[in-house]
PDB file as gemmi writes it, atoms N, CA and C in Angstrom:
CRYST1    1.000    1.000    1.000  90.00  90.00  90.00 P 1                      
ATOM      1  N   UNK A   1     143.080  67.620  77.011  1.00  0.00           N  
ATOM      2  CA  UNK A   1     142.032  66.789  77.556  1.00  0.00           C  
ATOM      3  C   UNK A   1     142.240  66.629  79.060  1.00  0.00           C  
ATOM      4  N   UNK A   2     142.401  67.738  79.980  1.00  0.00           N  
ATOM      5  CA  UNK A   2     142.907  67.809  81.311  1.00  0.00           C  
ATOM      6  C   UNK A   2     141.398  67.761  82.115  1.00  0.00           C  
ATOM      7  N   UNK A   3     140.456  67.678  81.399  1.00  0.00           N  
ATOM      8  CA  UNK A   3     139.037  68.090  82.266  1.00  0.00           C  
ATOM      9  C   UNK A   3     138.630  66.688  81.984  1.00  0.00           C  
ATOM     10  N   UNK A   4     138.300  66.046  83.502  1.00  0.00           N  
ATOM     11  CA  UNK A   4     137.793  64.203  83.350  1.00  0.00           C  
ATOM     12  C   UNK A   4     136.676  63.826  82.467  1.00  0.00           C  
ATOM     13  N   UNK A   5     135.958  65.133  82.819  1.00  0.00           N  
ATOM     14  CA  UNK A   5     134.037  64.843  82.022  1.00  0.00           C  
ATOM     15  C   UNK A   5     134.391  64.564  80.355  1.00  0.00           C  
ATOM     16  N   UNK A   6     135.631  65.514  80.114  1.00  0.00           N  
ATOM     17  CA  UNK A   6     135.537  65.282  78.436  1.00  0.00           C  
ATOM     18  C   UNK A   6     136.518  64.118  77.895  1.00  0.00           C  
ATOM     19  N   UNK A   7     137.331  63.503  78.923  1.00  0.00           N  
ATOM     20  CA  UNK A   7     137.823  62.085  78.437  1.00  0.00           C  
ATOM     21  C   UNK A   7     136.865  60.996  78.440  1.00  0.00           C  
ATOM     22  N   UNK A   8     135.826  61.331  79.896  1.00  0.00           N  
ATOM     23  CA  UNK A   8     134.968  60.302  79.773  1.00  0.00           C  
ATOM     24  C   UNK A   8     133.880  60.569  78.540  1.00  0.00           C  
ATOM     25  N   UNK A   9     133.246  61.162  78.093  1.00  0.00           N  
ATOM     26  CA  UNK A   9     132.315  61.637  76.795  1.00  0.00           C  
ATOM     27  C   UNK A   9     133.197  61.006  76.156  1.00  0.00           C  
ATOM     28  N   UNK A  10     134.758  61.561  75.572  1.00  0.00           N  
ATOM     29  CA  UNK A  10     135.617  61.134  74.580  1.00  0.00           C  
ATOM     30  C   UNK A  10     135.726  59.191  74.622  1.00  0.00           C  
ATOM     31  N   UNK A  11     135.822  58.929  75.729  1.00  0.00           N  
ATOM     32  CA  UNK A  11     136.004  56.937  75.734  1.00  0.00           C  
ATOM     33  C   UNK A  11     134.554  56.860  75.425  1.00  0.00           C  
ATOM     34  N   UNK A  12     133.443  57.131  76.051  1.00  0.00           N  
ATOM     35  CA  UNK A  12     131.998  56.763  75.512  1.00  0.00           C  
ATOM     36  C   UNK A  12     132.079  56.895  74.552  1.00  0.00           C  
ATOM     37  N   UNK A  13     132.223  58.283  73.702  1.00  0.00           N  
ATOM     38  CA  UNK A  13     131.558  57.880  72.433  1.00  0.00           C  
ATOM     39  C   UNK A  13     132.442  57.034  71.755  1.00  0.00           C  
ATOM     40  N   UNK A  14     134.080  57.143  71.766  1.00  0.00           N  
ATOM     41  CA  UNK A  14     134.623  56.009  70.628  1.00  0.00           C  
ATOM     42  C   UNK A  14     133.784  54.719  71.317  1.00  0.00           C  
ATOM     43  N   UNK A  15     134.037  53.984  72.417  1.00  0.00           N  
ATOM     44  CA  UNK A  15     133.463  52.996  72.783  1.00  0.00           C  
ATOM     45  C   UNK A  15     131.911  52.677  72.032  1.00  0.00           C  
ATOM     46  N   UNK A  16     130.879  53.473  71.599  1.00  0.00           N  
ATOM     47  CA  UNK A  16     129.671  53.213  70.991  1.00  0.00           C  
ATOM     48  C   UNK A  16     129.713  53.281  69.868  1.00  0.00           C  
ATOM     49  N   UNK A  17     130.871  53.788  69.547  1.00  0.00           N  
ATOM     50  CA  UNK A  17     130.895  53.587  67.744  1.00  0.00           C  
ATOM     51  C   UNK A  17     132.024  52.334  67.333  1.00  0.00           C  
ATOM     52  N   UNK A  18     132.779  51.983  68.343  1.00  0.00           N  
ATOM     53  CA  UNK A  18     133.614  50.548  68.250  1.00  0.00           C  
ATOM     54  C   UNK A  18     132.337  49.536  67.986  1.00  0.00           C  
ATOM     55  N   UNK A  19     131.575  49.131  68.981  1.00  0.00           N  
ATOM     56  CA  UNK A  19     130.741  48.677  69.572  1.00  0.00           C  
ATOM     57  C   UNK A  19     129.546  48.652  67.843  1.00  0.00           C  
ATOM     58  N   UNK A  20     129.380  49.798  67.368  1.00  0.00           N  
ATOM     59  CA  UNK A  20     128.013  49.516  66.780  1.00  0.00           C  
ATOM     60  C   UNK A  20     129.010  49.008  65.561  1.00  0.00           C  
ATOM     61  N   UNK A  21     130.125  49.375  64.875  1.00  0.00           N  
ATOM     62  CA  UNK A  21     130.962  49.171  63.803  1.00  0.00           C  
ATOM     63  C   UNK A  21     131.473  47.250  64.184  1.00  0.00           C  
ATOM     64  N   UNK A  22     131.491  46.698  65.448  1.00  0.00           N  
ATOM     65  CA  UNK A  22     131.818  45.568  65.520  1.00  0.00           C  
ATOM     66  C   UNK A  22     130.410  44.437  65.087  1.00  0.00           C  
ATOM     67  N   UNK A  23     129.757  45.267  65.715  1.00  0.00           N  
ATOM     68  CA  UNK A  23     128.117  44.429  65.326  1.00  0.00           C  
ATOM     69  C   UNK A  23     128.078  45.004  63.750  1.00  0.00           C  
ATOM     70  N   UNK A  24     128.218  45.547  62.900  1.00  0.00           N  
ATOM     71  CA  UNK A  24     127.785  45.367  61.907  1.00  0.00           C  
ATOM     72  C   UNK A  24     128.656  44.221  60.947  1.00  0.00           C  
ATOM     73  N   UNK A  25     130.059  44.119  61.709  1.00  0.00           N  
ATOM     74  CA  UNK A  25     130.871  43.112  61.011  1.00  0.00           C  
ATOM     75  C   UNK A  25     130.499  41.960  61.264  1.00  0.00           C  
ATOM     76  N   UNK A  26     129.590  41.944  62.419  1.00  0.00           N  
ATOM     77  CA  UNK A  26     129.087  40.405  63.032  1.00  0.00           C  
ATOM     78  C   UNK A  26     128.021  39.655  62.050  1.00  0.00           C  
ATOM     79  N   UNK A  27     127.204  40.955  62.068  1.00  0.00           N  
ATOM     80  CA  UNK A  27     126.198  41.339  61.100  1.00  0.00           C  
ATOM     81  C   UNK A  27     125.945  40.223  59.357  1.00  0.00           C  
ATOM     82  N   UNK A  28     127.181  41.208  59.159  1.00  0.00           N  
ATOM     83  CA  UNK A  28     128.198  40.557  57.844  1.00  0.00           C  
ATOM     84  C   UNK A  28     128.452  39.355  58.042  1.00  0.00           C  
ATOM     85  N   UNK A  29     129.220  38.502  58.990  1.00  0.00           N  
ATOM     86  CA  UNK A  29     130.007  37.648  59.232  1.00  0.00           C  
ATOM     87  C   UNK A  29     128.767  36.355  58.938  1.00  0.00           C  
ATOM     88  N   UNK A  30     127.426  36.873  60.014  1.00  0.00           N  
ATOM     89  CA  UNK A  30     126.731  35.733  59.939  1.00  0.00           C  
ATOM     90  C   UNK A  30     125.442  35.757  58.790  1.00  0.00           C  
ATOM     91  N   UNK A  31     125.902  36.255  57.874  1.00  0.00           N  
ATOM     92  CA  UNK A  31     124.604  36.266  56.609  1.00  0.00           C  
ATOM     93  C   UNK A  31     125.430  34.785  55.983  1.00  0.00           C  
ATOM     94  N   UNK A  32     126.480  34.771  55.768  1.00  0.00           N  
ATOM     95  CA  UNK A  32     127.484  33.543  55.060  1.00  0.00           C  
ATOM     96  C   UNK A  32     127.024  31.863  56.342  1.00  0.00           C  
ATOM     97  N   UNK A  33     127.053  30.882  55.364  1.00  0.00           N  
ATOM     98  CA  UNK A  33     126.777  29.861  56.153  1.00  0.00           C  
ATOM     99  C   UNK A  33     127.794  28.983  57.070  1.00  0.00           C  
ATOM    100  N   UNK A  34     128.964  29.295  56.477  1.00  0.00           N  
ATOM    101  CA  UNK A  34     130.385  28.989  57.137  1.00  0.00           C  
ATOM    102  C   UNK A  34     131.199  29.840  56.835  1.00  0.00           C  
ATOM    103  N   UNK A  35     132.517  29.629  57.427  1.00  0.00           N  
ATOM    104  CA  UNK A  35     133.461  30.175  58.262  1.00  0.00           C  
ATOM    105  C   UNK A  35     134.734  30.743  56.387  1.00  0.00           C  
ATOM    106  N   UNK A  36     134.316  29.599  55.807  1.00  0.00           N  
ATOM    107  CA  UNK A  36     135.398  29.971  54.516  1.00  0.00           C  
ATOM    108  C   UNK A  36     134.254  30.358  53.750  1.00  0.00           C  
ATOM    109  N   UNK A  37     132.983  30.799  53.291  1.00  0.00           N  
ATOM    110  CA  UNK A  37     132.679  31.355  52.629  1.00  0.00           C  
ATOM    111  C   UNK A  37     132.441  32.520  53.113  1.00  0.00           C  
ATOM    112  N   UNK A  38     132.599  33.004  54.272  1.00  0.00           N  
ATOM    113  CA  UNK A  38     132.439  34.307  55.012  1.00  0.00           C  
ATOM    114  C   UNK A  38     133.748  34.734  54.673  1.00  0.00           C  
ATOM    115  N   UNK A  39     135.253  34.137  54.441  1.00  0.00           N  
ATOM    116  CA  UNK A  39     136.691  34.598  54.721  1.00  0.00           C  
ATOM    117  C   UNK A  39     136.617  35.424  53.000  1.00  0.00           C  
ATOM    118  N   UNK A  40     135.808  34.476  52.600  1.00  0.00           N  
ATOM    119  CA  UNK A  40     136.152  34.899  50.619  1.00  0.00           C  
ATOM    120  C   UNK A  40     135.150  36.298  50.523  1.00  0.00           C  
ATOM    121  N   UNK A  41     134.524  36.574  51.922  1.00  0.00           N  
ATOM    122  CA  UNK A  41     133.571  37.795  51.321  1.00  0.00           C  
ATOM    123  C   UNK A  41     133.855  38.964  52.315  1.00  0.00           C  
ATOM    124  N   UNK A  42     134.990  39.488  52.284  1.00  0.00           N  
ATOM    125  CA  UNK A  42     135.398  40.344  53.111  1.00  0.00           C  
ATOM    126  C   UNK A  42     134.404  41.946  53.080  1.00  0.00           C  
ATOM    127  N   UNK A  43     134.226  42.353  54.460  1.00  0.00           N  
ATOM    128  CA  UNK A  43     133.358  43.176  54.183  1.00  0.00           C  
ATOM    129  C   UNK A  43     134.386  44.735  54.030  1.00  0.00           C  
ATOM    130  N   UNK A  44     133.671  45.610  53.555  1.00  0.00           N  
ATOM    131  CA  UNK A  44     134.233  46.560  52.879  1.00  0.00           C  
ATOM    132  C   UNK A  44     134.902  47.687  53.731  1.00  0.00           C  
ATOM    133  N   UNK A  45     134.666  47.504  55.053  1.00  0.00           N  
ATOM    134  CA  UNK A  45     134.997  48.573  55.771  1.00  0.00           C  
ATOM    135  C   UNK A  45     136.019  47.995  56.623  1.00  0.00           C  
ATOM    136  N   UNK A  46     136.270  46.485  56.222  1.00  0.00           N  
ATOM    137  CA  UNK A  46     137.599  46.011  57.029  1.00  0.00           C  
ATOM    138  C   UNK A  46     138.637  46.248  55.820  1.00  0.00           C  
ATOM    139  N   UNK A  47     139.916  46.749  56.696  1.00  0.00           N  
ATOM    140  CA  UNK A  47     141.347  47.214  55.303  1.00  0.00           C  
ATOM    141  C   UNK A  47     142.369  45.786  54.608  1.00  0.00           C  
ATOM    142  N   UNK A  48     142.446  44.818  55.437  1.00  0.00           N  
ATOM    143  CA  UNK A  48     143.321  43.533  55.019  1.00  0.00           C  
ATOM    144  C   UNK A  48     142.535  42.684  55.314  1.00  0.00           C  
ATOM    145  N   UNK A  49     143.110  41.380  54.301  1.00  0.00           N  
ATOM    146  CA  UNK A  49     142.311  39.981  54.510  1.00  0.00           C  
ATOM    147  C   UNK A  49     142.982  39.264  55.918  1.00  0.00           C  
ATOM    148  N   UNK A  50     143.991  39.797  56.643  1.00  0.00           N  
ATOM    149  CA  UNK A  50     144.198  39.191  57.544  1.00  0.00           C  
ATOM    150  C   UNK A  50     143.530  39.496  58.359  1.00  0.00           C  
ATOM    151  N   UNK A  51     143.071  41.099  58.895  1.00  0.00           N  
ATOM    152  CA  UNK A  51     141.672  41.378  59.666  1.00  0.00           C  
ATOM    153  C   UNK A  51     140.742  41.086  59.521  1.00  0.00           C  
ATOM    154  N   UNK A  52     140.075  40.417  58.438  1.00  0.00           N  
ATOM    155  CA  UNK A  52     138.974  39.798  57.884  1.00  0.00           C  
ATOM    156  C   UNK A  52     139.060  38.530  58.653  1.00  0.00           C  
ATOM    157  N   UNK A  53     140.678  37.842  58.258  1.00  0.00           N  
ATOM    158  CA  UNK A  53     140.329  36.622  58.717  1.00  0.00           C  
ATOM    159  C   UNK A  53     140.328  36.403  60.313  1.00  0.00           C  
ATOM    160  N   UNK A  54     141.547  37.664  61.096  1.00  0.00           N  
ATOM    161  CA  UNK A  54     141.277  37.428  62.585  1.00  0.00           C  
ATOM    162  C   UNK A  54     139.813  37.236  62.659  1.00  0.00           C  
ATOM    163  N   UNK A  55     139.067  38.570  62.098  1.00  0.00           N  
ATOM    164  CA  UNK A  55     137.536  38.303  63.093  1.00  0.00           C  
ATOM    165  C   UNK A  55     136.766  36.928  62.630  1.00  0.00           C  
ATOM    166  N   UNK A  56     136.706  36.796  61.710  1.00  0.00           N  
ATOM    167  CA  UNK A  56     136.166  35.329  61.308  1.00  0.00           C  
ATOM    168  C   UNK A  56     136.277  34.148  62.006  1.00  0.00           C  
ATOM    169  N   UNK A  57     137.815  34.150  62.526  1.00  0.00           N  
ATOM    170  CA  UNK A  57     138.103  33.295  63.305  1.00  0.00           C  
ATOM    171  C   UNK A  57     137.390  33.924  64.927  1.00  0.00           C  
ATOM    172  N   UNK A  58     137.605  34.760  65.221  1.00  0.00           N  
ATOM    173  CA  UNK A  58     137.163  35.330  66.856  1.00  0.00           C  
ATOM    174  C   UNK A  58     135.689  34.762  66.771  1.00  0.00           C  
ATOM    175  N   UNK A  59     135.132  34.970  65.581  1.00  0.00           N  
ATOM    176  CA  UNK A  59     133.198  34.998  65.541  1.00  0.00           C  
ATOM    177  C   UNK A  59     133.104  33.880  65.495  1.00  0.00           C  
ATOM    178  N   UNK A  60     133.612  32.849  65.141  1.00  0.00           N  
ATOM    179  CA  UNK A  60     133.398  31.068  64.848  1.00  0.00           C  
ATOM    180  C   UNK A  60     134.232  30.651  66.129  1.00  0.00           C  
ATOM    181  N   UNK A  61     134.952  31.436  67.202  1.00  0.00           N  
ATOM    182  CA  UNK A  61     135.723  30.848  68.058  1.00  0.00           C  
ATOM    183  C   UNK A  61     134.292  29.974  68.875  1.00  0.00           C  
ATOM    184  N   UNK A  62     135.108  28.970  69.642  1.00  0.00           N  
ATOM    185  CA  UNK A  62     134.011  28.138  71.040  1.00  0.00           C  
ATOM    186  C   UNK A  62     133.876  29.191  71.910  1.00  0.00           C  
ATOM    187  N   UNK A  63     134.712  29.970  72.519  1.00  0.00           N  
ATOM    188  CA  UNK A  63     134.876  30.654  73.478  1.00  0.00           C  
ATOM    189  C   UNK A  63     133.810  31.966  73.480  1.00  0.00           C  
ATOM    190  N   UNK A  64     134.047  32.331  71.794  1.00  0.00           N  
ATOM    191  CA  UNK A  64     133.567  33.319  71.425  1.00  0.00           C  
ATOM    192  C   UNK A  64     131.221  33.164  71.379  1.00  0.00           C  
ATOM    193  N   UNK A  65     131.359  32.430  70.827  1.00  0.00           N  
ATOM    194  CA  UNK A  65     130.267  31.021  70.676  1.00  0.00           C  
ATOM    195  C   UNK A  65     129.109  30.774  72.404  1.00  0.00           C  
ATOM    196  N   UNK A  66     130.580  30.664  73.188  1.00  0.00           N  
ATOM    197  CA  UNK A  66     129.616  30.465  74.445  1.00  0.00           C  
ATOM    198  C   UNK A  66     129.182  31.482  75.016  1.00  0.00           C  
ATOM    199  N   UNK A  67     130.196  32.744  74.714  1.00  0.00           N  
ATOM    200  CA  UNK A  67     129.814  34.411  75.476  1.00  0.00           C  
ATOM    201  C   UNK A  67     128.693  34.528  75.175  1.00  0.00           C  
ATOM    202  N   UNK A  68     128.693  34.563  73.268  1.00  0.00           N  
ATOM    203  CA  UNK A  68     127.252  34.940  72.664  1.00  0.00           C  
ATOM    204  C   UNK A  68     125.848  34.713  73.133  1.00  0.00           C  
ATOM    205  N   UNK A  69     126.104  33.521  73.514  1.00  0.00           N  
ATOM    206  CA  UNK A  69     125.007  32.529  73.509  1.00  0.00           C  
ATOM    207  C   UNK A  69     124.347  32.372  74.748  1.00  0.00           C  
ATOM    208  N   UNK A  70     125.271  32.867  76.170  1.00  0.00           N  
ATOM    209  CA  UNK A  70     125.141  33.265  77.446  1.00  0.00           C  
ATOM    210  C   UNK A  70     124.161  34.895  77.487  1.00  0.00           C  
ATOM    211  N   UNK A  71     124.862  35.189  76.905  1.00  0.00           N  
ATOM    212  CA  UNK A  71     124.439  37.002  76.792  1.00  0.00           C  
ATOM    213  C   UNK A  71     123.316  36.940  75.992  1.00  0.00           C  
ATOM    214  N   UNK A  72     122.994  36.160  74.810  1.00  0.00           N  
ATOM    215  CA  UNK A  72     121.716  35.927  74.290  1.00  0.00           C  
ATOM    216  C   UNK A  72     120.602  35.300  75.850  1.00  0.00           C  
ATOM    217  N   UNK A  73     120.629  34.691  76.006  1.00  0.00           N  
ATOM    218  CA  UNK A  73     119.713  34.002  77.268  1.00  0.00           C  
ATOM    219  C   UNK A  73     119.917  34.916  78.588  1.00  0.00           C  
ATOM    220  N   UNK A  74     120.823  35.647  78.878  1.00  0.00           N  
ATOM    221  CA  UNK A  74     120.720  36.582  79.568  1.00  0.00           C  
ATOM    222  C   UNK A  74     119.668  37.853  79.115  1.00  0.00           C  
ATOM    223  N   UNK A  75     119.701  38.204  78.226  1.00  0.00           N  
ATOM    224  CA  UNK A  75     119.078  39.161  77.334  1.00  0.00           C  
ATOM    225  C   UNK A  75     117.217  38.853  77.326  1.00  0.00           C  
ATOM    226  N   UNK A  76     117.454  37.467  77.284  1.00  0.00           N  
ATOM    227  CA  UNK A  76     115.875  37.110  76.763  1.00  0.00           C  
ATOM    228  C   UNK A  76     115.256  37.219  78.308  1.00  0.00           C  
ATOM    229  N   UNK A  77     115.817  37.232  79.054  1.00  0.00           N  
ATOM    230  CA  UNK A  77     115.280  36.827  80.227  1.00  0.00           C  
ATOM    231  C   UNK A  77     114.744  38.549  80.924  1.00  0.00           C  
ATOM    232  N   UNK A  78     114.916  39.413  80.594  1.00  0.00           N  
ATOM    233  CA  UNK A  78     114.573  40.986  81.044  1.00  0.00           C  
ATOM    234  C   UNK A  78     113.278  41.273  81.352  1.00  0.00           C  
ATOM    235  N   UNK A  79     113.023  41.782  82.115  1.00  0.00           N  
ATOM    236  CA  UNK A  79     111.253  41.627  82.435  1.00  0.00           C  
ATOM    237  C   UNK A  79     110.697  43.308  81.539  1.00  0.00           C  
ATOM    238  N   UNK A  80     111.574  43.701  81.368  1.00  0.00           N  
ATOM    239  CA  UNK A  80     111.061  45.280  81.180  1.00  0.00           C  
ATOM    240  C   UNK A  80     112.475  45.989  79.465  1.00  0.00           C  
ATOM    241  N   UNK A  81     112.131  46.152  78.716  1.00  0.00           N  
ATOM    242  CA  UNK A  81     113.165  46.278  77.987  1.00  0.00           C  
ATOM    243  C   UNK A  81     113.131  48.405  78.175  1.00  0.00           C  
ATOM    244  N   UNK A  82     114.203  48.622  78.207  1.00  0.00           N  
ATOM    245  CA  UNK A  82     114.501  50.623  78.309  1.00  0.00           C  
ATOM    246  C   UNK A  82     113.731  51.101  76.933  1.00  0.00           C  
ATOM    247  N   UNK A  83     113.312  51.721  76.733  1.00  0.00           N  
ATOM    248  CA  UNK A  83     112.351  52.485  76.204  1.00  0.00           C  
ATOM    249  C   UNK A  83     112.543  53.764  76.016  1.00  0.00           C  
ATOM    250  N   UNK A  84     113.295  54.507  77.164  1.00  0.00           N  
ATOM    251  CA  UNK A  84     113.219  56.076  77.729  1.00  0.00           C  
ATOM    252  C   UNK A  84     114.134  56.560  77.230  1.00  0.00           C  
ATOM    253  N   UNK A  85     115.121  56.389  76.218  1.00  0.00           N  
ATOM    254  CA  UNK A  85     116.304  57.000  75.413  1.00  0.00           C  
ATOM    255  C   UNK A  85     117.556  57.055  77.064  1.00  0.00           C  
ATOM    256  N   UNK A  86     118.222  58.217  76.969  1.00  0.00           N  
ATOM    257  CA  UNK A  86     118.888  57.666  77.704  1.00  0.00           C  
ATOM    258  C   UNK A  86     119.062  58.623  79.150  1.00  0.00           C  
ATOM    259  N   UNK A  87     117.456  58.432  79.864  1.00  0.00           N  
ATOM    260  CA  UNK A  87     116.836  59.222  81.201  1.00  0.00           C  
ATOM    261  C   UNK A  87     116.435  58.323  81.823  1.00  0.00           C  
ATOM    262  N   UNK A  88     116.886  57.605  83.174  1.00  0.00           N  
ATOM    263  CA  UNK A  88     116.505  56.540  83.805  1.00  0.00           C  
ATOM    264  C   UNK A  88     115.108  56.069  84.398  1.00  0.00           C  
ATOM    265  N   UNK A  89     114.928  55.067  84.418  1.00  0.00           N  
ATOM    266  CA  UNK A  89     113.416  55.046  85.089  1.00  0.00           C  
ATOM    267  C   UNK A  89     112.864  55.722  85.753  1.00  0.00           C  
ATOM    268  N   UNK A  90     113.790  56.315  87.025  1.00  0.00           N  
ATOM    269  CA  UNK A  90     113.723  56.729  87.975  1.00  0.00           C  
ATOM    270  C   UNK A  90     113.475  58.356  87.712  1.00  0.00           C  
ATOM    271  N   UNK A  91     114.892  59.059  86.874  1.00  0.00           N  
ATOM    272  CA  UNK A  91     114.460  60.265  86.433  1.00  0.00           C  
ATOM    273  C   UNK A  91     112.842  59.650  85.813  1.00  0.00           C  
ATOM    274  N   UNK A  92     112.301  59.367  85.099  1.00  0.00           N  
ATOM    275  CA  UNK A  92     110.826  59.573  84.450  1.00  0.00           C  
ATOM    276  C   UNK A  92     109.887  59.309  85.678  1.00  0.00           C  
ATOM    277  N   UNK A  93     110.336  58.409  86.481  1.00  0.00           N  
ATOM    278  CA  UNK A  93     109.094  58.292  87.358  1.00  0.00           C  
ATOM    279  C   UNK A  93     109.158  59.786  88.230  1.00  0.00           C  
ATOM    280  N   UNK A  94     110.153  60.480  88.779  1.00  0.00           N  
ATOM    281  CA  UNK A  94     110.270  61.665  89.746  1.00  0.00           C  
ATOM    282  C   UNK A  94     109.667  62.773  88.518  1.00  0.00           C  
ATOM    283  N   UNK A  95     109.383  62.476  87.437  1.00  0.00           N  
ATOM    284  CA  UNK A  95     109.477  63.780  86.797  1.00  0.00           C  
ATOM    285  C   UNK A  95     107.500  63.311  86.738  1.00  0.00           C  
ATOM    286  N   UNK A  96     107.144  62.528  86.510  1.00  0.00           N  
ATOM    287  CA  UNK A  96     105.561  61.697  86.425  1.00  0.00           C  
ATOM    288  C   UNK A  96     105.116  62.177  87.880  1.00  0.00           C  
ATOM    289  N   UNK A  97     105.746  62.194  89.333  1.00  0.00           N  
ATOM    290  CA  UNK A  97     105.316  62.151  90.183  1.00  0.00           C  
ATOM    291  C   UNK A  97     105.476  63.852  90.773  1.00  0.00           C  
ATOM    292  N   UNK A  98     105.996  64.306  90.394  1.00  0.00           N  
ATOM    293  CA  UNK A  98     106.095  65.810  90.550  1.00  0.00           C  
ATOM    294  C   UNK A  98     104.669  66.520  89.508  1.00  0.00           C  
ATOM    295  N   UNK A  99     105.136  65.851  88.046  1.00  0.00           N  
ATOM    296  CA  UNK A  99     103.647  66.499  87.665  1.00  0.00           C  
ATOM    297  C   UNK A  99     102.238  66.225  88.482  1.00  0.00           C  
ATOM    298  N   UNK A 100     102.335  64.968  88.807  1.00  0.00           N  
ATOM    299  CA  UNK A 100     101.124  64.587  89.200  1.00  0.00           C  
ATOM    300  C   UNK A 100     100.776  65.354  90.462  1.00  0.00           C  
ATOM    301  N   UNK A 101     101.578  66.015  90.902  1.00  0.00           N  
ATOM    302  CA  UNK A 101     101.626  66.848  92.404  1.00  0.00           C  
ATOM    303  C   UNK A 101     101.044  68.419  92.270  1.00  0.00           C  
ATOM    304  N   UNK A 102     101.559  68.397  90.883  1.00  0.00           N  
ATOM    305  CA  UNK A 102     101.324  69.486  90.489  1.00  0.00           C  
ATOM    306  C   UNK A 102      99.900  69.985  90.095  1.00  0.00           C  
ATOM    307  N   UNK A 103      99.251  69.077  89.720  1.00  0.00           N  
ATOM    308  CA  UNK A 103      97.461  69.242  90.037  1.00  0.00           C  
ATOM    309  C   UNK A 103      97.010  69.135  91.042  1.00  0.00           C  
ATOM    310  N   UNK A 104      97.186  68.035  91.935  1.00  0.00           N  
ATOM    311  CA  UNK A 104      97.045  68.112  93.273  1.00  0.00           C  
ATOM    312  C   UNK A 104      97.208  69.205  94.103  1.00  0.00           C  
ATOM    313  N   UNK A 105      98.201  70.542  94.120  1.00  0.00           N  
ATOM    314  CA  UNK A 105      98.858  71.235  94.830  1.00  0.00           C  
ATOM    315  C   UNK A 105      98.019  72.936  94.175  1.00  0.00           C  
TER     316      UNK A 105                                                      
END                                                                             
């Protein structure tokens, strides 16, 4: 893994599959109405009840609680949500404004 482009691909993708595998435990975590009936329903893709219970505890933390809840109201507040898979505004607008040149021309 001596070539940078393929460590970085290699950290992205584990990073998006950490990432979507943590939200589905969150997922899990908050269908239960509290904190000990969530511990008794361990979800299936975690291996020990002590990893069950770290995250239980991380997801009911205050700390954990205020991130959420920041990043929720950060979130709501977006004037424009991405749409374009993953080609930036900018690529679509230069690629919109070249066609459009292209009748013109």
């Amino acid at each position: 893994m001596s070539l940078p482009w393929v460590k970085r691909y290699v950290n992205k993708s584990f990073g998006t599959v950490f990432a979507n595998f943590r939200y589905k435990l969150k997922k899990h975590f908050e269908q239960f109405s509290t904190k000990e009936e969530a511990l008794e329903n361990k979800h299936k893709d975690v291996k020990t009840e002590e990893e069950w219970a770290f995250l239980c505890t991380y997801f009911s933390s205050e700390d954990f609680q205020i991130v959420s809840e920041k990043n929720s109201i950060n979130r709501s507040h977006l004037k424009y949500h991405h749409k374009a898979g993953s080609k930036s505004f900018m690529s679509h607008q230069e690629q919109i404004v070249s066609y459009l040149y292209s009748f013109i021309n």
